[in-house]
C-alpha positions as protocol buffer text, in pm:
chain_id: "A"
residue {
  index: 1
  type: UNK
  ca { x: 28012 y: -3712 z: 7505 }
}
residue {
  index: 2
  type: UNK
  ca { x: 28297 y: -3511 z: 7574 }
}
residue {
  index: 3
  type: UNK
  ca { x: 28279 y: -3109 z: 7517 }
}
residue {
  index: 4
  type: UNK
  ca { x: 28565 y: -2884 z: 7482 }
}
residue {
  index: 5
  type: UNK
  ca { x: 28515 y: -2531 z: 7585 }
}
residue {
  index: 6
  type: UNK
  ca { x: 28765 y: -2273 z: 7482 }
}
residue {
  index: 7
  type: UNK
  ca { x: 28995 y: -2116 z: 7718 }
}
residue {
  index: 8
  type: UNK
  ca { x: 28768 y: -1786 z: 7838 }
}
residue {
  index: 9
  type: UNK
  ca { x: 28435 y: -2059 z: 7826 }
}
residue {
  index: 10
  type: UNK
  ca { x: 28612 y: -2257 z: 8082 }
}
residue {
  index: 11
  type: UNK
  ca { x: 28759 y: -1939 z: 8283 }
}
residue {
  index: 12
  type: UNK
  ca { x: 28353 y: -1836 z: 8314 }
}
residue {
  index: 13
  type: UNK
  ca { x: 28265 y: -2207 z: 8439 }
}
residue {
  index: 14
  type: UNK
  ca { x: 28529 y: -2237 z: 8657 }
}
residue {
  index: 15
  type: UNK
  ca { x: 28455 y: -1894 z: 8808 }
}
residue {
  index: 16
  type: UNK
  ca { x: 28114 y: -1972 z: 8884 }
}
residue {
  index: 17
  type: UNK
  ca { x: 28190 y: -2242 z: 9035 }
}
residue {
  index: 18
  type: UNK
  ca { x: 28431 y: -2104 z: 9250 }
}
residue {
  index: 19
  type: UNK
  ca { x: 28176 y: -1801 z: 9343 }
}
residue {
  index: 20
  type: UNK
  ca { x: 27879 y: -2059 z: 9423 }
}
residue {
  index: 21
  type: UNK
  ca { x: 27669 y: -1947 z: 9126 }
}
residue {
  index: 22
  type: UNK
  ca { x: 27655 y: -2311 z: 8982 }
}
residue {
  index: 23
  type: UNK
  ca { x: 27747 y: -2621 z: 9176 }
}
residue {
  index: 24
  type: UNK
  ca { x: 27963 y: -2794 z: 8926 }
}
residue {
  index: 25
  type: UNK
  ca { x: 28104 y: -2780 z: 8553 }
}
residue {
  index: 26
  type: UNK
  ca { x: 27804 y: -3022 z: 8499 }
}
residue {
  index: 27
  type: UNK
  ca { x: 27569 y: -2775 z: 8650 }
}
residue {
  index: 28
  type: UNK
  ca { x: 27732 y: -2499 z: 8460 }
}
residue {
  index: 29
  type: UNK
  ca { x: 27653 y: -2747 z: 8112 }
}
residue {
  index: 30
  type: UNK
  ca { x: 27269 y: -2834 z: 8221 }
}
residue {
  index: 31
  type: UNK
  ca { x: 27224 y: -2495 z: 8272 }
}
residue {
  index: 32
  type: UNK
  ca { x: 27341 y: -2380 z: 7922 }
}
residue {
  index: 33
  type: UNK
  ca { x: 27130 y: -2686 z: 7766 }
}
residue {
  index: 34
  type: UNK
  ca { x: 26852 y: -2570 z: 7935 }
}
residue {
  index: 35
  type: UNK
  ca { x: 26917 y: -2161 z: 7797 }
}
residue {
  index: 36
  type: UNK
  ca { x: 26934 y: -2349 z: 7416 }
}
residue {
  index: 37
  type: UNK
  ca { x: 26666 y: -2535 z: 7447 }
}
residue {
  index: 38
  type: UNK
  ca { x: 26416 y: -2252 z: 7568 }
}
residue {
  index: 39
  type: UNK
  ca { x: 26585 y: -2073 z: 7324 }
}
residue {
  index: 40
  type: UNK
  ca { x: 26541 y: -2339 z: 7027 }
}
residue {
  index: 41
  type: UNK
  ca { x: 26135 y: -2344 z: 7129 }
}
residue {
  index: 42
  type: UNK
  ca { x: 26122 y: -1955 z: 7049 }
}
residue {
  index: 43
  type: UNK
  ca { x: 26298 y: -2038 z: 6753 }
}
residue {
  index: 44
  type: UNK
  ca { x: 26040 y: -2318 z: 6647 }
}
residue {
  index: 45
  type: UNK
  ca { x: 25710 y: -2124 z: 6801 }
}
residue {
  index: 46
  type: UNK
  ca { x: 25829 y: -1840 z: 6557 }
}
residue {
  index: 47
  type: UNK
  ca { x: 25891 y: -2044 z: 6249 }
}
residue {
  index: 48
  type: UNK
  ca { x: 25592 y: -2150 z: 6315 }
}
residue {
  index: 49
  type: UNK
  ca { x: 25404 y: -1864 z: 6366 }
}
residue {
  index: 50
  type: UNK
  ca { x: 25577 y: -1708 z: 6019 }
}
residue {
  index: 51
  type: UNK
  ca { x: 25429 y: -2025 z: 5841 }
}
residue {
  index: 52
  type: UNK
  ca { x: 25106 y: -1978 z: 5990 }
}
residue {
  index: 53
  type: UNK
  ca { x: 25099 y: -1549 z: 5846 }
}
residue {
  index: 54
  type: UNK
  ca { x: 25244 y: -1697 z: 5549 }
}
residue {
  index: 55
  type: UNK
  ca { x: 24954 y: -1950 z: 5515 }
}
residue {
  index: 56
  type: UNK
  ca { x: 24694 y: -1666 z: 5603 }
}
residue {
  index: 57
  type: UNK
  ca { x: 24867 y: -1414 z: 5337 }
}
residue {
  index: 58
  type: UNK
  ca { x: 24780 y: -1683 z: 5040 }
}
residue {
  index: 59
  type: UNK
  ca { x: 24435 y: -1726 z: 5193 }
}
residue {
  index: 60
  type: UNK
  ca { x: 24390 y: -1346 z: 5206 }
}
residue {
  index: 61
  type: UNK
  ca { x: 24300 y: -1338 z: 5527 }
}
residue {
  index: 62
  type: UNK
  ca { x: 24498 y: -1027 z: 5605 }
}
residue {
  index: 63
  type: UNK
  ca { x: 24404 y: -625 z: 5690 }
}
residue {
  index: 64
  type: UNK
  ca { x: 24481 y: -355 z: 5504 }
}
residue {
  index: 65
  type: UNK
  ca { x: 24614 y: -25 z: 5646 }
}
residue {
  index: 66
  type: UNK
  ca { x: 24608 y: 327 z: 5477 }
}
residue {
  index: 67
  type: UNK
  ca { x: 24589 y: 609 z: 5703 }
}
residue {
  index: 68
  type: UNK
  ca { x: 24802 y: 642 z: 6026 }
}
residue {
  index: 69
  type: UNK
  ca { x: 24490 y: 603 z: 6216 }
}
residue {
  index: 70
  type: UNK
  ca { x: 24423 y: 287 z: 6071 }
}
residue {
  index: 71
  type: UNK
  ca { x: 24780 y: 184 z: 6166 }
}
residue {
  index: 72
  type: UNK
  ca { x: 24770 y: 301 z: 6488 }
}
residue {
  index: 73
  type: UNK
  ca { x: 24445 y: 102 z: 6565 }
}
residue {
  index: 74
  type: UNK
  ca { x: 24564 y: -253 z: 6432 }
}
residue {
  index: 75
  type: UNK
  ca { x: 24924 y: -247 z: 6601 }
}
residue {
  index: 76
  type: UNK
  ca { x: 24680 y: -131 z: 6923 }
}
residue {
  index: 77
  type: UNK
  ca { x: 24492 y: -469 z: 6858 }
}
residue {
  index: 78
  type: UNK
  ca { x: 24813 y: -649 z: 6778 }
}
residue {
  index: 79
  type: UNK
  ca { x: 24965 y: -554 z: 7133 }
}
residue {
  index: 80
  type: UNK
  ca { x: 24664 y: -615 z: 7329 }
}
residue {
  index: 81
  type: UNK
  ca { x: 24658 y: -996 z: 7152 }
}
residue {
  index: 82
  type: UNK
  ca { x: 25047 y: -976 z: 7235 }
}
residue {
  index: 83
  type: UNK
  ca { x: 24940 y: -940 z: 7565 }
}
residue {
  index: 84
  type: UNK
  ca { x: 24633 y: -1127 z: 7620 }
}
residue {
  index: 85
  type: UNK
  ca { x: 24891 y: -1423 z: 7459 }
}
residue {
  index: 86
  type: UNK
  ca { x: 25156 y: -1406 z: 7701 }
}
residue {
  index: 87
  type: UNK
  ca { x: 24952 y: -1328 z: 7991 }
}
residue {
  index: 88
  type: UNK
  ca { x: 24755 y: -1743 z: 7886 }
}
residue {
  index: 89
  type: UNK
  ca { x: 25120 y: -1869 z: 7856 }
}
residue {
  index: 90
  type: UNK
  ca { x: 25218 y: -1734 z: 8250 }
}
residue {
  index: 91
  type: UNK
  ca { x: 24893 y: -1905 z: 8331 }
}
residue {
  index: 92
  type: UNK
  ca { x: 24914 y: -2236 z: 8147 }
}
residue {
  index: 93
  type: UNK
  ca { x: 25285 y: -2214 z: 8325 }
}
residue {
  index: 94
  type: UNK
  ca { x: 25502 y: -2225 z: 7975 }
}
């Protein structure tokens, strides 16, 4: 495969190299590969995820909020899943 970077692309590359931050152009290209595809399984985990609400909408499995209080205590709940969600991801290792 052969990949052409543009001009400024291959002014950053060559830079880093130069500077020690990557160890070759190669480097410099696994390491971008490795940005998209971390970045392409956010993409997927939140399609996902969208499908899933989406799913649970047309089930009616969903809350309803009225009041600011009410508001204030679901996005309370929402964070604390938020966090109890990342904090099994750091400890699965993903």
């Amino acid at each position: 495969m052969e990949v052409v970077l543009t001009p400024s692309q291959e002014e950053l590359v060559d830079q880093a190299v130069k500077e020690g931050r990557v160890a070759s152009r190669e480097d410099a290209l696994r390491r971008g590969m490795a940005l998209w595809e971390r970045e392409e399984s956010m993409r997927r985990d939140m399609l996902l995820s969208i499908r899933e609400a989406d799913a649970e909408l047309d089930r009616g499995e969903y809350t309803e909020v009225s009041t600011r209080e009410e508001l204030h205590e679901f996005m309370n709940g929402v964070i604390e899943r938020g966090k109890r969600r990342l904090a099994a991801r750091k400890n699965d290792g993903s």
